[in-house]
NUKE-544128 format. One record per residue (C-alpha): residue in three letters; x, y, z; residue number from 1. Coordinates in steps of 0.001 Angstrom, whole numbers, plus 500000, padded with zeros to 6 digits. Layout:
BEGIN
<pt><residu>Ala</residu><xx>X</xx><yy>Y</yy><zz>Z</zz><num>NUM</num></pt>
...
This chain:
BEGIN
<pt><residu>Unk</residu><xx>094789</xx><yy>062147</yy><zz>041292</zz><num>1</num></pt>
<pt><residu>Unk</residu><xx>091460</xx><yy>064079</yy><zz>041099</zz><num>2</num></pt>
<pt><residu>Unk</residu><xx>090610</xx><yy>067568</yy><zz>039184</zz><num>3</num></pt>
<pt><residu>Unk</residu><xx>091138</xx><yy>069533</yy><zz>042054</zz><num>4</num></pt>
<pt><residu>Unk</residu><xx>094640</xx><yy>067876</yy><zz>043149</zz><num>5</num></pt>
<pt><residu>Unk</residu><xx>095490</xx><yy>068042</yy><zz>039050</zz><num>6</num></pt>
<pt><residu>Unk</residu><xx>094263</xx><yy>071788</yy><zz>039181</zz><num>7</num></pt>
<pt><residu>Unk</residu><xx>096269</xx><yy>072960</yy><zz>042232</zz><num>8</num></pt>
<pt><residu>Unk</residu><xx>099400</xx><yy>071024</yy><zz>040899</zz><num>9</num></pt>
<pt><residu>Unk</residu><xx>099557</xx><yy>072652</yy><zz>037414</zz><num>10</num></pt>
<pt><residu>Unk</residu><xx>098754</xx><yy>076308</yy><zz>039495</zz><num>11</num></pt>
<pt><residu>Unk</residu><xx>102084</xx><yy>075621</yy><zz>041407</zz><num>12</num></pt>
<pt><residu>Unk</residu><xx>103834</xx><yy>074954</yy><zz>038256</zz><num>13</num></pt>
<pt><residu>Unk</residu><xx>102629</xx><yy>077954</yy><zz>036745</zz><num>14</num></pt>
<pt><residu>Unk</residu><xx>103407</xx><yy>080099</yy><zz>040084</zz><num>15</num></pt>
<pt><residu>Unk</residu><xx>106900</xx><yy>078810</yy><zz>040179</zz><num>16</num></pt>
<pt><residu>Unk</residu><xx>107592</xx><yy>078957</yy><zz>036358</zz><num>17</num></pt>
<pt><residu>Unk</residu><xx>106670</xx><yy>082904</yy><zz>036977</zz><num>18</num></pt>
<pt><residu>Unk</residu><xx>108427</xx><yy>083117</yy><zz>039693</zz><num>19</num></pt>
<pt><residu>Unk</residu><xx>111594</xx><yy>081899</yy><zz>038295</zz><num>20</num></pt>
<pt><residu>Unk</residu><xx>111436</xx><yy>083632</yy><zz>035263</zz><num>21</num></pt>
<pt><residu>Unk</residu><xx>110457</xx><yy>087177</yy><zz>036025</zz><num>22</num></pt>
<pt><residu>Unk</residu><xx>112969</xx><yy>086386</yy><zz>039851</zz><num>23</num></pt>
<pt><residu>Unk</residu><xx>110091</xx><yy>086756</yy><zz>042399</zz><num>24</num></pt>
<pt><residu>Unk</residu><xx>111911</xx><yy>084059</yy><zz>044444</zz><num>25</num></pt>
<pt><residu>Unk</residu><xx>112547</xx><yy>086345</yy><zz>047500</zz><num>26</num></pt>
<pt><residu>Unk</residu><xx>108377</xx><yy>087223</yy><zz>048632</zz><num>27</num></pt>
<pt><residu>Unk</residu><xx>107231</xx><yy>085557</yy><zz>050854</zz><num>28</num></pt>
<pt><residu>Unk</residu><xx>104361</xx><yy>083538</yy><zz>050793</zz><num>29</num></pt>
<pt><residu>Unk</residu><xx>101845</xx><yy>086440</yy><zz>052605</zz><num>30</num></pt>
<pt><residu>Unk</residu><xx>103262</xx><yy>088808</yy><zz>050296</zz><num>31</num></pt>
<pt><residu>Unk</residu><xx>101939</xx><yy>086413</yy><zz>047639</zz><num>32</num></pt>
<pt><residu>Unk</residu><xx>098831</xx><yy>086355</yy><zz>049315</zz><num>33</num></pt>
<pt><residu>Unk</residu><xx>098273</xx><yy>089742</yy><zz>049013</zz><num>34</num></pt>
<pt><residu>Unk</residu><xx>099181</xx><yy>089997</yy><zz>045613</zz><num>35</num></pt>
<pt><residu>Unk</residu><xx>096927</xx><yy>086973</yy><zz>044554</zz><num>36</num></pt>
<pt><residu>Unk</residu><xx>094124</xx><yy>088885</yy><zz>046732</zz><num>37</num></pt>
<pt><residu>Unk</residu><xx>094829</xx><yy>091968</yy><zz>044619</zz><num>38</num></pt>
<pt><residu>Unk</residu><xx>094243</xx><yy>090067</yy><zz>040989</zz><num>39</num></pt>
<pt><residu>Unk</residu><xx>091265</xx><yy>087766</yy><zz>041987</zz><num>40</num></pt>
<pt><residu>Unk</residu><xx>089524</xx><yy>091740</yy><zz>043228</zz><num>41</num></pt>
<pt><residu>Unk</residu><xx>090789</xx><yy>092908</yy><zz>039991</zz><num>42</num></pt>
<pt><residu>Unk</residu><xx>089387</xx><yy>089669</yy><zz>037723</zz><num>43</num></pt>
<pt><residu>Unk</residu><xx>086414</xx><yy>089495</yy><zz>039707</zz><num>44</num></pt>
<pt><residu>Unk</residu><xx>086055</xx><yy>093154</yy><zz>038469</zz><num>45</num></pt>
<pt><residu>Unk</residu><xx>086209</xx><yy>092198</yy><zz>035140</zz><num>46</num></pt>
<pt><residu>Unk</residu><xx>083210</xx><yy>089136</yy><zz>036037</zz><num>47</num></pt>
<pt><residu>Unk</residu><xx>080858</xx><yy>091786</yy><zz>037027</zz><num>48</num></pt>
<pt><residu>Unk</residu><xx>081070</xx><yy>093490</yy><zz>034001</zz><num>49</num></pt>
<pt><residu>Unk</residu><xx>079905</xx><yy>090551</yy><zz>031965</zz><num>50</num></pt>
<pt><residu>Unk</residu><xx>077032</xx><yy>090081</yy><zz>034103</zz><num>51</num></pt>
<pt><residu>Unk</residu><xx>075185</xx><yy>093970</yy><zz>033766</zz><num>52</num></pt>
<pt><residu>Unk</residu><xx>076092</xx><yy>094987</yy><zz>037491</zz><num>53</num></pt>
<pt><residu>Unk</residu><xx>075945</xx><yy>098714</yy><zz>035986</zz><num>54</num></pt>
<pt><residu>Unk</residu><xx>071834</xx><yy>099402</yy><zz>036501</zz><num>55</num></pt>
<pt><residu>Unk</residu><xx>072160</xx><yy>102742</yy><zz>035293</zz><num>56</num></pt>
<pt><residu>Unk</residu><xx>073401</xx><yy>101170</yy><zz>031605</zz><num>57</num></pt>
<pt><residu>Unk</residu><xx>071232</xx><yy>099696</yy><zz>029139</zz><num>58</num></pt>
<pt><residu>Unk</residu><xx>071883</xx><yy>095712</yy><zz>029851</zz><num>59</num></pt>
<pt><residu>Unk</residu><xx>073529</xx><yy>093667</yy><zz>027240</zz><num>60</num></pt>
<pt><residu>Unk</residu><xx>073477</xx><yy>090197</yy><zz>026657</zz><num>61</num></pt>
<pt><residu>Unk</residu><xx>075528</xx><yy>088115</yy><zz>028295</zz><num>62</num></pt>
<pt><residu>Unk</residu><xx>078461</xx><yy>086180</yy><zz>026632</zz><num>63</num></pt>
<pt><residu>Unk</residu><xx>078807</xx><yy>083678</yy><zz>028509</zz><num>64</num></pt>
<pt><residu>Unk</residu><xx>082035</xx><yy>082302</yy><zz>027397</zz><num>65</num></pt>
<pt><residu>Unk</residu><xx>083769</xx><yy>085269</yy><zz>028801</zz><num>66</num></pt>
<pt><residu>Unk</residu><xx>081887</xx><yy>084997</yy><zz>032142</zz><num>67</num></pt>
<pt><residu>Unk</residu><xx>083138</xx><yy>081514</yy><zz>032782</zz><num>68</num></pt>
<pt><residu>Unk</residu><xx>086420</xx><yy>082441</yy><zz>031274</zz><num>69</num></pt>
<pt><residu>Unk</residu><xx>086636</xx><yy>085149</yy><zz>033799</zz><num>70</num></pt>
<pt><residu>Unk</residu><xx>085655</xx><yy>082849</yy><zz>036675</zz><num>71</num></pt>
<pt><residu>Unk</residu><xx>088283</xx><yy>080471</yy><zz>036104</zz><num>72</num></pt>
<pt><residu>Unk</residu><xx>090820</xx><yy>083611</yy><zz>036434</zz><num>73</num></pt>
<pt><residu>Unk</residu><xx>089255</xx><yy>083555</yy><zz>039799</zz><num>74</num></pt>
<pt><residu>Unk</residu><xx>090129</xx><yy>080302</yy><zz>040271</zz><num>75</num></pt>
<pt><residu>Unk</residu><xx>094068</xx><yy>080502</yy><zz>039051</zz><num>76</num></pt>
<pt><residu>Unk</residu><xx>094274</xx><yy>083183</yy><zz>041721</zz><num>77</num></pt>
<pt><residu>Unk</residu><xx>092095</xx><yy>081616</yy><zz>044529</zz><num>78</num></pt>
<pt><residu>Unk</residu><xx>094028</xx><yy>078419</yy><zz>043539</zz><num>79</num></pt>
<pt><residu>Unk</residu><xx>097384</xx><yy>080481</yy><zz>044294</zz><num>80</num></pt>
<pt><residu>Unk</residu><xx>096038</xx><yy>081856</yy><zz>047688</zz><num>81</num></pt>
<pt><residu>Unk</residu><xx>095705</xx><yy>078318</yy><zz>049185</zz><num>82</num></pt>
<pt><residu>Unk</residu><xx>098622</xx><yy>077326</yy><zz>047765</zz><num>83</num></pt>
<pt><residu>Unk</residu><xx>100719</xx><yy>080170</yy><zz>049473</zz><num>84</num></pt>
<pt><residu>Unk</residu><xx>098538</xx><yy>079731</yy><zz>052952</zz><num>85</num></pt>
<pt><residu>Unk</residu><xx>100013</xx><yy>075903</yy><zz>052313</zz><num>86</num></pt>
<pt><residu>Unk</residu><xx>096960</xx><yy>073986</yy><zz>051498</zz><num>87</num></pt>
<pt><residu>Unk</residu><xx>096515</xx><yy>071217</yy><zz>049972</zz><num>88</num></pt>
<pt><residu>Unk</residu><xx>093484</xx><yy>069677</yy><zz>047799</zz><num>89</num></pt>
<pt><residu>Unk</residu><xx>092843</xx><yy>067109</yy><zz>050727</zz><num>90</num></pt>
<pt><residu>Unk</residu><xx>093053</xx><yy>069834</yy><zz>053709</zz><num>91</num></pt>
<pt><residu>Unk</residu><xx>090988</xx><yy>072549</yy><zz>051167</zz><num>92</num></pt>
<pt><residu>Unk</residu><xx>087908</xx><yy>069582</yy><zz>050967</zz><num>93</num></pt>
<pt><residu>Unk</residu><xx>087971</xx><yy>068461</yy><zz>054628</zz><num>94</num></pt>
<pt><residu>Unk</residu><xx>087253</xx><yy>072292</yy><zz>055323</zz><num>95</num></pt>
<pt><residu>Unk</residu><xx>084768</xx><yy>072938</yy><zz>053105</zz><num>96</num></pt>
<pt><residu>Unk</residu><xx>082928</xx><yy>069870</yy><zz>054226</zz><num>97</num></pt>
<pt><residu>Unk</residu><xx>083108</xx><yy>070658</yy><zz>057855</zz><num>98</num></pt>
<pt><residu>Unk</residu><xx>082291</xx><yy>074679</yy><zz>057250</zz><num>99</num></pt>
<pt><residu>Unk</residu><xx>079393</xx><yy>073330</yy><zz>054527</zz><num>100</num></pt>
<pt><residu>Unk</residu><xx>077777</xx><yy>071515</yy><zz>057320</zz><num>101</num></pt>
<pt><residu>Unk</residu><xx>077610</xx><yy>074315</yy><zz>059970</zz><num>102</num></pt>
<pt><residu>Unk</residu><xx>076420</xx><yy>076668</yy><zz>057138</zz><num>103</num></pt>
<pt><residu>Unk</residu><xx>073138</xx><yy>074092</yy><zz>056577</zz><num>104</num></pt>
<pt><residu>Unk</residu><xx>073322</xx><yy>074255</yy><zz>060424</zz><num>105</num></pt>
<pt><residu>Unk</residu><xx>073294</xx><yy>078052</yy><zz>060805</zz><num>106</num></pt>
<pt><residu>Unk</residu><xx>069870</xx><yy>077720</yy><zz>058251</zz><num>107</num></pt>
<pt><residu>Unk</residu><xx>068188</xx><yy>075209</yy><zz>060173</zz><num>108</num></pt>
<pt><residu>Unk</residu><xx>068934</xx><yy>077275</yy><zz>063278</zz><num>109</num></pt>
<pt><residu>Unk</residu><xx>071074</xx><yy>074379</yy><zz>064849</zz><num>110</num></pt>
<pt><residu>Unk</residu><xx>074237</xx><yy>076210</yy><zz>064831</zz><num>111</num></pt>
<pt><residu>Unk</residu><xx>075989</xx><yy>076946</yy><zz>068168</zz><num>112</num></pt>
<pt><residu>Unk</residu><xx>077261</xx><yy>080464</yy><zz>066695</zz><num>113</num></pt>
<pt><residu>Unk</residu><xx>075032</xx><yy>083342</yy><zz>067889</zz><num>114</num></pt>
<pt><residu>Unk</residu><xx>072349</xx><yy>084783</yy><zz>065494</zz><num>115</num></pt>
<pt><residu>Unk</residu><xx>071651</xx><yy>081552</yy><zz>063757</zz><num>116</num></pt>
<pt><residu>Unk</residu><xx>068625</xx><yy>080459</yy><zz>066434</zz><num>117</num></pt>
């Protein structure tokens, strides 16, 4: 098993174990999406202020330890998204190789998509 099959097995653990114990059962699974959509906005929230988004603040320094920290709350909820849209790590890396490549297309003006020449 690789990281990212490990990571998105322990994530449904932890979705079900909350589930079960607060008794979310009964929402379905794009009522979870929204929901996971709402807490990655909110944690990705709390990311920008650890990097000085604010311009009209004095900048501090960075701690990065909470920046990563907050990323990887990102991560548990992105994690839960593709879970609930039923993907697995295998289907989640065959996309991102096939949308990677038409990205490096879309830069070297090979893509097929209009306003990419």
């Amino acid at each position: 098993m690789d990281r990212l099959e490990k990571m998105m097995e322990i994530q449904g653990a932890l979705n079900q174990a909350i589930k079960d114990k607060r008794n979310l059962n009964d929402i379905s699974p794009m009522e979870w999406m929204q929901k996971y959509t709402l807490a990655m906005l909110s944690e990705m929230g709390e990311m920008l202020d650890e990097v000085n988004f604010k311009w009209w603040k004095n900048p501090k320094e960075i701690d990065y330890s909470a920046l990563k920290e907050e990323l990887v709350d990102i991560l548990h909820f992105f994690l839960s998204m593709c879970l609930a849209a039923g993907m697995d790590a295998e289907e989640m890396y065959q996309i991102y190789l096939k949308k990677n490549e038409e990205n490096f297309k879309r830069q070297e003006g090979k893509s097929q998509k209009p306003g990419y020449a």
